[in-house]
C-alpha positions, 0 to 999 in steps of 0.5 A: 637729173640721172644723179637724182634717179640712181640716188631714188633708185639705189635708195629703193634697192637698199629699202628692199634688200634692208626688208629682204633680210629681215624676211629671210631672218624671220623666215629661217626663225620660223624653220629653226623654231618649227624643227624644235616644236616651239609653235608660238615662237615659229608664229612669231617667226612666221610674222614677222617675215610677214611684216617685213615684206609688207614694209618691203613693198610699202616703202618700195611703192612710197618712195617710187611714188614720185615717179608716178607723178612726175615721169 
């Protein structure tokens, strides 16, 4: 049983650390492209951080959701 939950817990960790760095990769584009005055490519920067940590707390909140049912 505790094999099942560190393998459900270190695969929840590596979804959020995946989707983590796409963030900081889009937040940092979105720096890099402000500093340049390249408004549209900051924009698309700035979405996708934005999605990133949406997927982020989606696949988190998915893949845990077994635990809410079965405790």
């Amino acid at each position: 049983m505790s094999e099942t939950v560190a393998a459900e817990s270190d695969k929840r960790t590596g979804i959020a650390m995946i989707f983590g760095v796409l963030g900081l990769v889009g937040a940092l584009v979105m720096l890099a492209m402000g500093f340049q005055h390249e408004q549209l490519l900051a924009a698309w920067g700035f979405a996708g951080a934005m999605v990133a940590g949406l997927l982020s707390v989606t696949a988190i909140h998915l893949s845990g959701s077994s635990e809410i049912i079965n405790p």
